[in-house]
N, C-alpha and C positions, 0 to 999 in steps of 0.2 A: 593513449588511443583516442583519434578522433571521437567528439560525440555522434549517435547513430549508426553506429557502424556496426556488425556484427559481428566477432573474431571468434573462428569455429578451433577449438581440441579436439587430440581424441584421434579416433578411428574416421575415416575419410566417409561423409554419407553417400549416399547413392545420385548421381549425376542430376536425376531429377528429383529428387528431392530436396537436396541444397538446393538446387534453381527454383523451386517453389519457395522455399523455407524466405530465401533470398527476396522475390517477389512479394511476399506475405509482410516482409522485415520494411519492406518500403511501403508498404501501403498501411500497416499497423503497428509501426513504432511508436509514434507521435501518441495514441492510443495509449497504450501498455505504460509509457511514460506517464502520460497527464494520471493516469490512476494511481501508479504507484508514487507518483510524489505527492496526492493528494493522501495516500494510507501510512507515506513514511513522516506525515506534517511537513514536507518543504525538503526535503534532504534530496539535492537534486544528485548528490553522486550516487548516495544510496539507491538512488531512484533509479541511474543509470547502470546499477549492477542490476537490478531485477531486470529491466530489459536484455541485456545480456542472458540471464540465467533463462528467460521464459522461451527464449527462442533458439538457444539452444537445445532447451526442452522440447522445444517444437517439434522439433528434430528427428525424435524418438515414436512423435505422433503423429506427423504433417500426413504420413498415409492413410491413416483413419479417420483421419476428418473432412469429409466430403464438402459440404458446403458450406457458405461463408457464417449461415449461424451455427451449425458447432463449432467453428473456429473462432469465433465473435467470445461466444461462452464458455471455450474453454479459455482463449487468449484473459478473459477477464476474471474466472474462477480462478487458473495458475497465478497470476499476478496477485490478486488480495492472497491467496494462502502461500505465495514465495514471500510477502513484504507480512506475514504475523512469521512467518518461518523464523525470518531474518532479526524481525522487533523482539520477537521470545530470545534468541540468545543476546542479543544487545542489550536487554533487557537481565537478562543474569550476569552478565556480562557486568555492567552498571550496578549492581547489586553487590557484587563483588568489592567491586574499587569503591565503593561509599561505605561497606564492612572495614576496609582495611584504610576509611577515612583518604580516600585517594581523590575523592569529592571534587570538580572545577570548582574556582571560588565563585560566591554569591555575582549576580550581575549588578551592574549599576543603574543608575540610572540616566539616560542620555538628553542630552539637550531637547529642550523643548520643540525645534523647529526639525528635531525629529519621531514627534511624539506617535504619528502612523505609524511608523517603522517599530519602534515600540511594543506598539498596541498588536499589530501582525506577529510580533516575536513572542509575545506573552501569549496569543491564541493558540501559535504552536505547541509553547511550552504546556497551555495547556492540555493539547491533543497527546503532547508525546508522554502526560504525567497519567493519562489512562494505559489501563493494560491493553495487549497489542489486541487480542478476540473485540473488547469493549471500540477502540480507535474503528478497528478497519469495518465492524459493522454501523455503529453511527455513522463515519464519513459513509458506507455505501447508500446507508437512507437519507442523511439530510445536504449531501452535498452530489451523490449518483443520483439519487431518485427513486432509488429502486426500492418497489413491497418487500417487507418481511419474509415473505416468500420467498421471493427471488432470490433472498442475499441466503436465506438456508437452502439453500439449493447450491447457492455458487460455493457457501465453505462447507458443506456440507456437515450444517446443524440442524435440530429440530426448529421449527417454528417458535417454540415457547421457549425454547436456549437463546435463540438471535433475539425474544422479545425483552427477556431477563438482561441479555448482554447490555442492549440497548437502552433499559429503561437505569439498571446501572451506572452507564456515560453520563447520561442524562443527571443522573446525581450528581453526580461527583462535579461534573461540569457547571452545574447551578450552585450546588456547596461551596467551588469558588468564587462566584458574584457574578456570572454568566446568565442570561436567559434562554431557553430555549425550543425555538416552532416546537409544538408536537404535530408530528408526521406520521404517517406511517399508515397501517391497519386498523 
């Protein structure tokens, strides 16, 4: 399948509402996308299944959502809680096959005159070596922007759950030889 495209299953929707869902697909792909590869650390196909999944989600919703910001916040709510959805079983998943020593082997090290590329790879690894609640609320505050607030609102946690999650990452992140802004509240 082309990237951006939307390939609908299923039960056929209602004439207009596929044409909105369809309109909504073009003007907030690119959207939906840039978050969810920022919550899945880089995984651009991953990334391109959650866009898939949120809008056909949409689908189910595009009549109750009257104006652009509940569709702004739900489009952004869906998307972090389909990509901790997806990370949690990936995540057992990987749990699994390191139990039963199925492990990829260790990386190497790469030539120097590719030492960026590297350095971008190990930031990943380091994102994807937090649990998927701890990733998707640090990325929502220090690379979304968004208050503590906001981000317990969009997965819907307590304030003091999202501050625990985050102060967390935040460890674990530093533990590996990282620094990190403090943001936030």
């Amino acid at each position: 399948m082309p990237p951006h495209t939307l390939e609908l299953t299923g039960d056929p929707p209602t004439a207009s509402s596929a044409e909105r869902v369809e309109r909504l697909f073009a003007r907030h792909h690119r959207d939906v996308y840039r978050w969810a590869l920022r919550y899945t650390a880089g995984d651009g196909a991953l990334a391109e299944d959650v866009v898939q999944e949120v809008f056909i989600a949409l689908l189910g919703h595009v009549d109750r959502l009257a104006d652009d910001d509940d569709l702004a916040r739900w489009l952004y709510r869906v998307t972090a809680n389909r990509c901790l959805s997806i990370l949690r079983r990936r995540q057992v998943r990987q749990a699994f096959l390191r139990a039963l020593r199925l492990a990829p082997p260790p990386r190497t090290e790469l030539e120097p005159r590719l030492a960026a590329r590297e350095t971008l790879a190990r930031v990943f690894e380091t994102m994807n070596a937090l649990p998927p609640t701890e990733r998707v609320a640090f990325t929502m505050l220090h690379v979304d922007g968004l208050r503590q607030t906001d981000i317990a609102n969009a997965l819907g946690f307590s304030k003091g759950y999202v501050s625990k999650l985050i102060q967390r990452a935040t460890d674990r992140i530093r533990a590996l030889g990282y620094e990190v802004d403090q943001d936030g509240e």
